[in-house]
KEKE-3310 file (N, C-alpha, C; in steps of 0.2 Angstrom, whole numbers, plus 5000, padded with zeros to 4 digits):
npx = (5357:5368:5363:5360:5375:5381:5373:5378:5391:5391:5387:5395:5405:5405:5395:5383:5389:5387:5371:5367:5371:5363:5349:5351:5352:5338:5330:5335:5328:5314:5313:5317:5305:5294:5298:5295:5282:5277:5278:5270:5267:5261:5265:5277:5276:5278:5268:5262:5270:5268:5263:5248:5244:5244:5238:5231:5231:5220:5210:5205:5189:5187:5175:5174:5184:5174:5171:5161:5155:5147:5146:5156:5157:5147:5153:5165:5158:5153:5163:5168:5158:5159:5166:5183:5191:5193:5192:5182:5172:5168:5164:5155:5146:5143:5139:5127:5117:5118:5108:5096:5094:5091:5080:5073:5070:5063:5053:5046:5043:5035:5024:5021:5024:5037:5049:5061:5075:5079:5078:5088:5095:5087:5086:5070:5055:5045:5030:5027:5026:5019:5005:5003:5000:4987:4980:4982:4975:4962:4959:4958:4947:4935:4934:4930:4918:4912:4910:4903:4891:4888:4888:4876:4865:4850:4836:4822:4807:4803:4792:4790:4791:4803:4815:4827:4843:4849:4855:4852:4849:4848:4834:4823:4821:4819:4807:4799:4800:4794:4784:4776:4780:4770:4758:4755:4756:4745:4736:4731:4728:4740:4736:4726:4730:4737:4735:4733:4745:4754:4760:4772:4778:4779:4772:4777:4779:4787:4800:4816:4825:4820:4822:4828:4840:4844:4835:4830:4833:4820:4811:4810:4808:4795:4788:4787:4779:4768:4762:4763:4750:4739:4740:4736:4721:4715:4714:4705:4693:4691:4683:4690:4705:4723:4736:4747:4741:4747:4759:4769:4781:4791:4805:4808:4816:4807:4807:4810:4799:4788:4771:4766:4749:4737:4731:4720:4703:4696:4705:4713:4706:4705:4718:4719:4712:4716:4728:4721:4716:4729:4734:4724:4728:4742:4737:4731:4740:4749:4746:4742:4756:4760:4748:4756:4767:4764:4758:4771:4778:4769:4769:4783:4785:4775:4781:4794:4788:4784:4797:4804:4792:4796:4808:4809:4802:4807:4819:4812:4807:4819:4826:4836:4848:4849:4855:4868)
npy = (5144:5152:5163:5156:5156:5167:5174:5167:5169:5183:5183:5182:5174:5175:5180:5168:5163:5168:5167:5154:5152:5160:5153:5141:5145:5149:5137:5131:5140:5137:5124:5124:5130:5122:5111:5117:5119:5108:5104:5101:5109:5124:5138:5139:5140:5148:5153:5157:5165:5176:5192:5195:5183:5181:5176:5186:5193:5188:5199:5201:5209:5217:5218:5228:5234:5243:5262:5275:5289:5298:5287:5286:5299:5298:5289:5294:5306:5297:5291:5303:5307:5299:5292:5295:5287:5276:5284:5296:5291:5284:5297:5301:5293:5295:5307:5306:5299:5306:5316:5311:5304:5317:5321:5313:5316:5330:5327:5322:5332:5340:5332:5333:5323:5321:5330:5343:5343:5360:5373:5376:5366:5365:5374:5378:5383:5375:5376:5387:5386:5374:5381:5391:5383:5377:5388:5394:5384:5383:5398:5394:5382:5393:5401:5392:5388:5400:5401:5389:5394:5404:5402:5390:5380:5374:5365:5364:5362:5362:5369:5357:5348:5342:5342:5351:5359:5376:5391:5396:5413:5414:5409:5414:5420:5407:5404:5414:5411:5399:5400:5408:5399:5389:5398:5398:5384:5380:5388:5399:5417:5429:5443:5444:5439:5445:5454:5450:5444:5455:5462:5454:5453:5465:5472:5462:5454:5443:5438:5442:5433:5424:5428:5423:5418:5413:5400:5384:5369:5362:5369:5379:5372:5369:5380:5383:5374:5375:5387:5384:5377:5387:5393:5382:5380:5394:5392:5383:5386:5394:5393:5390:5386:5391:5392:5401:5402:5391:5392:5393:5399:5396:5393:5391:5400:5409:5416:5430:5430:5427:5431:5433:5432:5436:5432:5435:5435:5444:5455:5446:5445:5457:5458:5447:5452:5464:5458:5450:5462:5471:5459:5458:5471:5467:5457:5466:5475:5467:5462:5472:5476:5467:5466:5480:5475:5466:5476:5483:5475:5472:5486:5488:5476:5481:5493:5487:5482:5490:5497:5489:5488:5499:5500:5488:5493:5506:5500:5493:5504:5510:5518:5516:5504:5489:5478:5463)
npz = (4365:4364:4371:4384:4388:4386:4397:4407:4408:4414:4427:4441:4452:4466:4470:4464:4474:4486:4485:4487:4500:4504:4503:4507:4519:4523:4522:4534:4541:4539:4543:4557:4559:4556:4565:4579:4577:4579:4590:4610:4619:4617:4619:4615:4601:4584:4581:4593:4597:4591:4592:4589:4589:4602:4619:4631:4647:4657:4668:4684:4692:4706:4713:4726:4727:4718:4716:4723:4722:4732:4740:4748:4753:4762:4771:4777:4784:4793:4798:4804:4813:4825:4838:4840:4849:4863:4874:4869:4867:4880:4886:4879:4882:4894:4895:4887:4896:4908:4904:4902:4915:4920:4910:4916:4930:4929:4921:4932:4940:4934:4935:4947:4957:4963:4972:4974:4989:4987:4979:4970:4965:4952:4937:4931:4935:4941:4948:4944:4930:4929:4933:4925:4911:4916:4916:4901:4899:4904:4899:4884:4885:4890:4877:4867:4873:4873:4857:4853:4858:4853:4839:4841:4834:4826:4825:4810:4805:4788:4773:4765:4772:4777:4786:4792:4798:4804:4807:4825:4824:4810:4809:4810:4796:4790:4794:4791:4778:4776:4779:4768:4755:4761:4759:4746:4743:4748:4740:4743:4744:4747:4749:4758:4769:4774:4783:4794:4798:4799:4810:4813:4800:4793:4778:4769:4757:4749:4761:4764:4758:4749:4737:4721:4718:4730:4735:4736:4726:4725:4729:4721:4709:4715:4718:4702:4700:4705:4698:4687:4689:4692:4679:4670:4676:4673:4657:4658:4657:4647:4627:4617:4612:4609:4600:4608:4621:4625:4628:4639:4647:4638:4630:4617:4600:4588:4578:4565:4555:4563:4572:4587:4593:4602:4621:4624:4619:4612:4609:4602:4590:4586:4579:4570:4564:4558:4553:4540:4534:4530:4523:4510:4504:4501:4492:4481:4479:4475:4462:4455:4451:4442:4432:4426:4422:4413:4404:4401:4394:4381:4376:4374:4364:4354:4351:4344:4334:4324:4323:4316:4305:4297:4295:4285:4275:4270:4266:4254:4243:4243:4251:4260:4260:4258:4272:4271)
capx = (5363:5374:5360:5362:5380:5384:5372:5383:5398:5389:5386:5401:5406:5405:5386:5384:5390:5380:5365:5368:5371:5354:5344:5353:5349:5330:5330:5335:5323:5308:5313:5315:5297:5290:5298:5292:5276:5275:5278:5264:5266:5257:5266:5284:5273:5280:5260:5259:5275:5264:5258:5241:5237:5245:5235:5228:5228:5214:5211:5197:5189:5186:5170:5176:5189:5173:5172:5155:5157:5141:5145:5163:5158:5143:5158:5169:5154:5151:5167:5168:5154:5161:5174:5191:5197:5189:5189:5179:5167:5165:5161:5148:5137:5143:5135:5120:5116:5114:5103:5092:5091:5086:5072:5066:5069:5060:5043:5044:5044:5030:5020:5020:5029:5046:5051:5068:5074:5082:5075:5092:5098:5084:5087:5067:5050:5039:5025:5022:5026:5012:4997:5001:5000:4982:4977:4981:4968:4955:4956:4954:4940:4930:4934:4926:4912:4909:4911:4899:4885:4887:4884:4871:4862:4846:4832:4816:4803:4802:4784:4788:4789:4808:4821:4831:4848:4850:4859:4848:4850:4844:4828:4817:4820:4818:4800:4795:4801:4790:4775:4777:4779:4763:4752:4757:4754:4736:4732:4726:4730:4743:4735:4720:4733:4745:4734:4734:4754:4758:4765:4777:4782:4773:4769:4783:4777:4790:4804:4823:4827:4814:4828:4830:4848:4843:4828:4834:4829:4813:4805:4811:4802:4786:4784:4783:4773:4761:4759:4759:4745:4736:4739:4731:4717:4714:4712:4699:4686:4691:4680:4695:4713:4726:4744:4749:4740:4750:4766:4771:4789:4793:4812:4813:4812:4801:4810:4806:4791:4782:4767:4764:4744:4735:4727:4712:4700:4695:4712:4715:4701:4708:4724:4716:4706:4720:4732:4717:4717:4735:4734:4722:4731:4746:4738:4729:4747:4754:4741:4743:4760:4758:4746:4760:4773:4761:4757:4776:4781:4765:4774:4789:4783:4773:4787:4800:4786:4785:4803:4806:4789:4797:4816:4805:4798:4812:4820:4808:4806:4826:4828:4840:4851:4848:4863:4868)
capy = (5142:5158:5167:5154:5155:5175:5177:5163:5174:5190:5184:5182:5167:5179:5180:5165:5157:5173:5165:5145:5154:5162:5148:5135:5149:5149:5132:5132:5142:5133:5118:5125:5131:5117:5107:5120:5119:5101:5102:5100:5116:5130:5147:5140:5139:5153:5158:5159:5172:5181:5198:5195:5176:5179:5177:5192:5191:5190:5202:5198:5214:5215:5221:5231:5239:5248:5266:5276:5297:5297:5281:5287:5306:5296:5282:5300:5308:5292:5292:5310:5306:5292:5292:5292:5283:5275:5289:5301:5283:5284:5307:5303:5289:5298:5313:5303:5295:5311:5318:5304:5306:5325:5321:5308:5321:5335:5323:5318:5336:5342:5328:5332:5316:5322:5336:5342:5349:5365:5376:5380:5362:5366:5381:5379:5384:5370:5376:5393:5384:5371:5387:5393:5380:5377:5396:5392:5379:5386:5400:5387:5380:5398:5401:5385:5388:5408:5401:5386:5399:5411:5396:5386:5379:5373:5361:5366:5358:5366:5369:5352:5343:5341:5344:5356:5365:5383:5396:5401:5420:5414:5405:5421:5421:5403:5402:5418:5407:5394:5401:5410:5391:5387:5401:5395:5378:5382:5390:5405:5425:5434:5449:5441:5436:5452:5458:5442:5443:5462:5462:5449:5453:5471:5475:5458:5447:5438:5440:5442:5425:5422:5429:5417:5413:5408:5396:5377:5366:5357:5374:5383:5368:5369:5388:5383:5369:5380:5393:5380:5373:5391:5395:5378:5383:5398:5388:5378:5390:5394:5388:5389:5386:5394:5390:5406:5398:5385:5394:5395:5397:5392:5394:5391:5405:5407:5419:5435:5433:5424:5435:5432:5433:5439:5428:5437:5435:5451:5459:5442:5446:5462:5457:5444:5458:5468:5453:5451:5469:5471:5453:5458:5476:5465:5455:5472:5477:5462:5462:5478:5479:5461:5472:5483:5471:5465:5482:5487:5470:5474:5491:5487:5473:5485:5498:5485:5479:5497:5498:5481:5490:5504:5498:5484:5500:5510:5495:5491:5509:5510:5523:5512:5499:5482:5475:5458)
capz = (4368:4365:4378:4390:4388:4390:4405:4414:4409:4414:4431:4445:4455:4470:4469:4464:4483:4492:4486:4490:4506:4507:4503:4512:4526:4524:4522:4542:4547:4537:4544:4564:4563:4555:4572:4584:4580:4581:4597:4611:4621:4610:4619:4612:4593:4582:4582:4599:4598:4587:4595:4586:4591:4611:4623:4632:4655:4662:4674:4687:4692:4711:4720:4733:4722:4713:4719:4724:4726:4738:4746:4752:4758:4769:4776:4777:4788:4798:4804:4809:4818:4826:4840:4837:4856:4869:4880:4869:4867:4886:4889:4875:4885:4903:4894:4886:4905:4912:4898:4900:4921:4920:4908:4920:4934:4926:4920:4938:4943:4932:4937:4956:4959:4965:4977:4978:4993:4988:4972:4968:4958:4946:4933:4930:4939:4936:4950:4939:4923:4928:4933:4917:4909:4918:4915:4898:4895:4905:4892:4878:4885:4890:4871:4863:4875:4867:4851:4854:4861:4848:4834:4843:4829:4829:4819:4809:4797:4780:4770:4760:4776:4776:4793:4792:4801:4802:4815:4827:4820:4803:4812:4807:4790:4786:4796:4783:4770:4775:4779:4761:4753:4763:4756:4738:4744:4751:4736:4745:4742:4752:4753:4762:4775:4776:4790:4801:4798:4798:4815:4811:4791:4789:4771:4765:4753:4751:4763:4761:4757:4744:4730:4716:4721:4737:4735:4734:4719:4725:4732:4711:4706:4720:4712:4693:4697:4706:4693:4680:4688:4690:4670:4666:4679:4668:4652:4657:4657:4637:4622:4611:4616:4604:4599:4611:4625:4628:4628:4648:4651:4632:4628:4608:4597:4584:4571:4562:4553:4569:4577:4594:4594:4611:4626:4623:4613:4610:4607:4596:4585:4583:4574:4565:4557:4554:4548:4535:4530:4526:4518:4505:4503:4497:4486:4477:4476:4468:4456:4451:4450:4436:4426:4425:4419:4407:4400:4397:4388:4376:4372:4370:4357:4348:4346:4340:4327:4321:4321:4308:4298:4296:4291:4279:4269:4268:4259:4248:4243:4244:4253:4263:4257:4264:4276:4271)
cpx = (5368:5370:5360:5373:5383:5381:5375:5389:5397:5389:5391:5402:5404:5396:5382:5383:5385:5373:5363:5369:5364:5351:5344:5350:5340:5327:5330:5329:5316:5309:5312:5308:5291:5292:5295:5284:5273:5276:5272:5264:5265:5260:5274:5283:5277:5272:5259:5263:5274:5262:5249:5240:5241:5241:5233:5226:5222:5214:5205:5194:5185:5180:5168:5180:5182:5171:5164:5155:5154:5144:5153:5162:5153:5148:5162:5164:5154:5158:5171:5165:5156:5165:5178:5195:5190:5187:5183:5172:5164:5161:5155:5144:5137:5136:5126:5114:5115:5109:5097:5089:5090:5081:5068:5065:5062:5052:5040:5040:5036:5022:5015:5024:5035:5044:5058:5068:5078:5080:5084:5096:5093:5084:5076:5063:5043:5030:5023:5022:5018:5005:5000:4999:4992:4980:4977:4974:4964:4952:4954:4945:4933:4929:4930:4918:4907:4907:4904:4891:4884:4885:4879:4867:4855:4842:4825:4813:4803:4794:4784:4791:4800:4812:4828:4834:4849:4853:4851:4843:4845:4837:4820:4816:4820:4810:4795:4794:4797:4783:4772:4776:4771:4759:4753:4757:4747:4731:4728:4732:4735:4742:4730:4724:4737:4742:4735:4743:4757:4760:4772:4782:4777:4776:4776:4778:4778:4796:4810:4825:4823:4818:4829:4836:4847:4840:4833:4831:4824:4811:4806:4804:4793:4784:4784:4780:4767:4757:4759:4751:4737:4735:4732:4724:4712:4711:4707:4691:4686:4688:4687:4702:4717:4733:4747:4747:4742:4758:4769:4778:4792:4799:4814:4812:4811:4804:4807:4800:4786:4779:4764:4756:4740:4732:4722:4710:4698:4698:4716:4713:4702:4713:4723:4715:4712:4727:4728:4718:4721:4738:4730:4725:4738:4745:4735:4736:4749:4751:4740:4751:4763:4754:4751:4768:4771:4761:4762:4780:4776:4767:4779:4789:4780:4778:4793:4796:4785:4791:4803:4801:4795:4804:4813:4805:4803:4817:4818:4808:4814:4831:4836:4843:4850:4853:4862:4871)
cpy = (5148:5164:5164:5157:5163:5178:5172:5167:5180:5189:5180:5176:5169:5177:5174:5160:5161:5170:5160:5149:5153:5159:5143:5139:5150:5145:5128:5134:5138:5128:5117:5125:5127:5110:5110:5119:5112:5100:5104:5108:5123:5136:5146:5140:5147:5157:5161:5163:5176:5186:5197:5187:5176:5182:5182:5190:5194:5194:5204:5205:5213:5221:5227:5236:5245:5256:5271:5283:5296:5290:5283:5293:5303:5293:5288:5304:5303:5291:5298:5310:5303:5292:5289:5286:5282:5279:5294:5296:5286:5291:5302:5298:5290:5306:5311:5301:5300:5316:5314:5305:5312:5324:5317:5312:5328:5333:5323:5325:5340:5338:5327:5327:5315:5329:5337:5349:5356:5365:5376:5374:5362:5373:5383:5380:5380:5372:5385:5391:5380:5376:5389:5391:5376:5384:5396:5389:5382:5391:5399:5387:5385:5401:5396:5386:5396:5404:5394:5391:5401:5405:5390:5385:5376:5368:5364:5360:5363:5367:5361:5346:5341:5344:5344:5359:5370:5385:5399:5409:5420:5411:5407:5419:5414:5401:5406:5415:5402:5396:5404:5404:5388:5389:5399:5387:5377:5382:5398:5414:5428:5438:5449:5440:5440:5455:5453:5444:5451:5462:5460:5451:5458:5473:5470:5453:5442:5442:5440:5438:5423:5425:5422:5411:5408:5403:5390:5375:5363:5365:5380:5377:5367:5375:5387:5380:5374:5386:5390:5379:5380:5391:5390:5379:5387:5395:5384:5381:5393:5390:5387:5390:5385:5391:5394:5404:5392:5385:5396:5392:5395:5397:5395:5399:5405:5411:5424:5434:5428:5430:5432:5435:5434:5431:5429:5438:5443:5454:5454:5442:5450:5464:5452:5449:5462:5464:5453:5457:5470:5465:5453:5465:5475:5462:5460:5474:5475:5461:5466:5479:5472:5465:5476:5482:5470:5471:5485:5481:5472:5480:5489:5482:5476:5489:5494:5482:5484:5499:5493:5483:5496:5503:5493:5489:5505:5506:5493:5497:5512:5516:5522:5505:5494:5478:5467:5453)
cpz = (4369:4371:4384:4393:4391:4396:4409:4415:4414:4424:4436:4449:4462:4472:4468:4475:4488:4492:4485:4496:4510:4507:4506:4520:4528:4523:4531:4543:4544:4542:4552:4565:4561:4562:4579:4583:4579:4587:4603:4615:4617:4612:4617:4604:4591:4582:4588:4599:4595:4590:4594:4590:4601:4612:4627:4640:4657:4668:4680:4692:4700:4715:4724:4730:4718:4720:4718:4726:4734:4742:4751:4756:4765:4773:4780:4783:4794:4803:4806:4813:4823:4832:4839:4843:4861:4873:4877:4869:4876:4889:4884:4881:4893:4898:4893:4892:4906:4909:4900:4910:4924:4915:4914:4928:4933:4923:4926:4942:4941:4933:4944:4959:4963:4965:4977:4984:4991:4981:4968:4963:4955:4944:4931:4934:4938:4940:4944:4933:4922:4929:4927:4912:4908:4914:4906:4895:4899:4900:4888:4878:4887:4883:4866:4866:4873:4860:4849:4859:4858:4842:4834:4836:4831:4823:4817:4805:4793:4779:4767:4766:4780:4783:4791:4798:4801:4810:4818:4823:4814:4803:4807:4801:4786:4788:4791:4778:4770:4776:4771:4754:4753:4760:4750:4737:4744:4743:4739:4742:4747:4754:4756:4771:4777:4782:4798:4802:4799:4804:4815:4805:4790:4782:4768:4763:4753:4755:4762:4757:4753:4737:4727:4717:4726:4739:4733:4725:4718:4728:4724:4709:4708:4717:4709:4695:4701:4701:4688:4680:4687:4682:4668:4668:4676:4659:4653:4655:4648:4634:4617:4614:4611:4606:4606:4619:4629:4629:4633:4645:4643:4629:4621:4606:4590:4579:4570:4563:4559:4573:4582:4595:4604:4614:4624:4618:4609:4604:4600:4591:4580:4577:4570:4558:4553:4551:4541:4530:4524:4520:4510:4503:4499:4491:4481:4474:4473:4463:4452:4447:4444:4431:4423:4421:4415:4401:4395:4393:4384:4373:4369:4365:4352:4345:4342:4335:4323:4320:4315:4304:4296:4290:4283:4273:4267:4263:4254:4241:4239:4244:4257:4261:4261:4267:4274:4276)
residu = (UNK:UNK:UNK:UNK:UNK:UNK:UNK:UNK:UNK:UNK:UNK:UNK:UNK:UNK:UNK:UNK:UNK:UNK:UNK:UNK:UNK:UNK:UNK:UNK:UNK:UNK:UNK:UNK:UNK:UNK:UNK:UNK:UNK:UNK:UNK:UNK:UNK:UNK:UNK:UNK:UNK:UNK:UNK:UNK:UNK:UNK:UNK:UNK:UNK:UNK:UNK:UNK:UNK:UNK:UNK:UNK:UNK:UNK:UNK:UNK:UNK:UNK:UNK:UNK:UNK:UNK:UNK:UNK:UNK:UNK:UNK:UNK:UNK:UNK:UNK:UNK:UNK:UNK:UNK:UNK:UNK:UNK:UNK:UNK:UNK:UNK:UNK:UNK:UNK:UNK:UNK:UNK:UNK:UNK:UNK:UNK:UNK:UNK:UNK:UNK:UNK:UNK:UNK:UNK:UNK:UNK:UNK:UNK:UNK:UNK:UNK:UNK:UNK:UNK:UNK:UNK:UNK:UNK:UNK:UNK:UNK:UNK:UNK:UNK:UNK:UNK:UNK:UNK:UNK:UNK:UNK:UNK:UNK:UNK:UNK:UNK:UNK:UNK:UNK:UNK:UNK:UNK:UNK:UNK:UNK:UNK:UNK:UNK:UNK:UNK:UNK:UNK:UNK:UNK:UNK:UNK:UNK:UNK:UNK:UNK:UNK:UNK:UNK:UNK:UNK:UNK:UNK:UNK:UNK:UNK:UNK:UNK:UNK:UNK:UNK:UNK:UNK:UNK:UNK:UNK:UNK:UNK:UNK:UNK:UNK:UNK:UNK:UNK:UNK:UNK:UNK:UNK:UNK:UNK:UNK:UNK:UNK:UNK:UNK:UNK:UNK:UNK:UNK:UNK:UNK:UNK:UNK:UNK:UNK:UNK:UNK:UNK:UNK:UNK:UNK:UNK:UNK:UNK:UNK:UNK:UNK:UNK:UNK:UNK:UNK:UNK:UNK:UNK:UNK:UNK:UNK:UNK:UNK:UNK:UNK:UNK:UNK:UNK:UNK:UNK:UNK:UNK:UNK:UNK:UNK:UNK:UNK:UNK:UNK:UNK:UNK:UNK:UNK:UNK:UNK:UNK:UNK:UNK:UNK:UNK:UNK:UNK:UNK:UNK:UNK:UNK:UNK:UNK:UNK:UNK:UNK:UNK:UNK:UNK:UNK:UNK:UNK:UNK:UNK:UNK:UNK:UNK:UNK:UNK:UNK:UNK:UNK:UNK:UNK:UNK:UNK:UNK:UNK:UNK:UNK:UNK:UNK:UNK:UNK:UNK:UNK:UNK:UNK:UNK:UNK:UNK:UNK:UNK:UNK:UNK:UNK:UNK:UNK:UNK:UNK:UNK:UNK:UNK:UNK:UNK:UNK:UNK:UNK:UNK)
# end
């Protein structure tokens, strides 16, 4: 009681009414904006006079309004282009018209078609433009007929039967080439038949064109198989046909210690003998030189059994202390 009693003294009557004032005043405005926002229009709500919950205008973005660099400098061009007035509208298609009736004048002119009477309304010469024009192509065409003369081609058969294209020019050297084919077809000797042909191909075996590079891939392959079939030819007359013998054309390789024995019997016999020789020359060597191994481990065991008598006796003797 005596605390309630001196803060009622403590505080003024003044201050007191200030603040029945204030309350009865914020008592109003509760009371307004609880009536305002019962009402049915939402933008006279105290929310809707809110910065945060007001509505936001739409603003409808239009088409035509957007803007396109390129698409304005073309529109900006097109009507530079363009005339500005009817009159310059009308020079252009007066201009265009007479352009258009000098071309058909001038077709007509070059064609023979149309004469005018007086040279003097054309600026051009159409009777010497058209012989030039003639003089021209003739030359063309004596041109195409050099150049068709000069590469006249022609047709052959081959040795394997096959029709063939060549220049003229090149005729020669592809009839060498086949009669060449032919002899190696036949099976006969060239130099049997270099006197029949020496007028033609004197002292030519094979002719120019008979170079490696130059041979197609069925006439490469017609000479191996020919000389294959020679080698085999050869082998048949053999009593004994050896590894060495059957080595035509053979790509691998066979390493160091591989020896390449002769075709001939003879000469194969030969090395035979002397692979033999050197073969028991090797093993007298290695057999001596096991004797000799032999020999120095039996030393060397006997002096180190002469060492261990000898150290034995000097200990016993005790000449030498014994190491323990």
């Amino acid at each position: 009681m005596d605390s309630s009693t001196n803060l009622g003294e403590n505080i003024s009557k003044s201050s007191l009414v200030s603040l029945k004032a204030e309350l009865l005043r914020k008592h109003q405005e509760v009371k307004q904006l609880q009536n305002l926002s019962n009402t049915t229009d939402p933008s006279s709500s105290g929310l809707a006079n809110c910065a945060k919950y007001r509505e936001k205008p739409v603003t409808k973005l239009n088409i035509n309004e957007k803007s396109n660099n390129n698409v304005n400098e073309r529109n900006k061009k097109d009507l530079k282009n363009h005339p500005e007035t009817i009159e310059e509208a009308a020079e252009l298609r007066q201009s265009h018209d007479a352009l258009e009736a000098k071309s058909k004048i001038y077709d007509a002119l070059m064609k023979g078609k149309k004469v005018l009477d007086s040279s003097s309304q054309i600026l051009v010469n159409f009777d010497e433009k058209l012989k030039d024009s003639r003089d021209d192509n003739e030359v063309d065409d004596k041109m195409e007929e050099d150049d068709d003369s000069d590469d006249e081609w022609t047709e052959f058969t081959d040795a394997l039967g096959r029709t063939r294209k060549c220049l003229k020019e090149d005729l020669k050297h592809y009839q060498a080439q086949n009669q060449y084919l032919e002899h190696i077809k036949q099976g006969t000797d060239l130099n049997q038949e270099t006197n029949k042909t020496e007028d033609k191909y004197p002292k030519q075996a094979p002719p120019p064109l008979l170079s490696a590079e130059l041979l197609s891939f069925d006439m490469k392959r017609e000479l191996l198989r020919k000389q294959w079939e020679e080698h085999e030819h050869k082998l048949e007359g053999k009593g004994a046909v050896h590894y060495s013998d059957i080595l035509y054309g053979e790509a691998r390789q066979h390493g160091v210690s591989y020896y390449e024995f002769s075709s001939d019997e003879t000469e194969r016999a030969k090395q035979i003998d002397k692979l033999n020789k050197l073969r028991d020359e090797t093993r007298q060597k290695r057999e001596k030189a096991r004797q000799m191994r032999r020999l120095r481990k039996k030393q060397f065991k006997t002096r180190l059994f002469v060492l261990l008598f000898i150290d034995t006796r000097n200990v016993q003797i005790g000449l030498v202390e014994p190491e323990i």
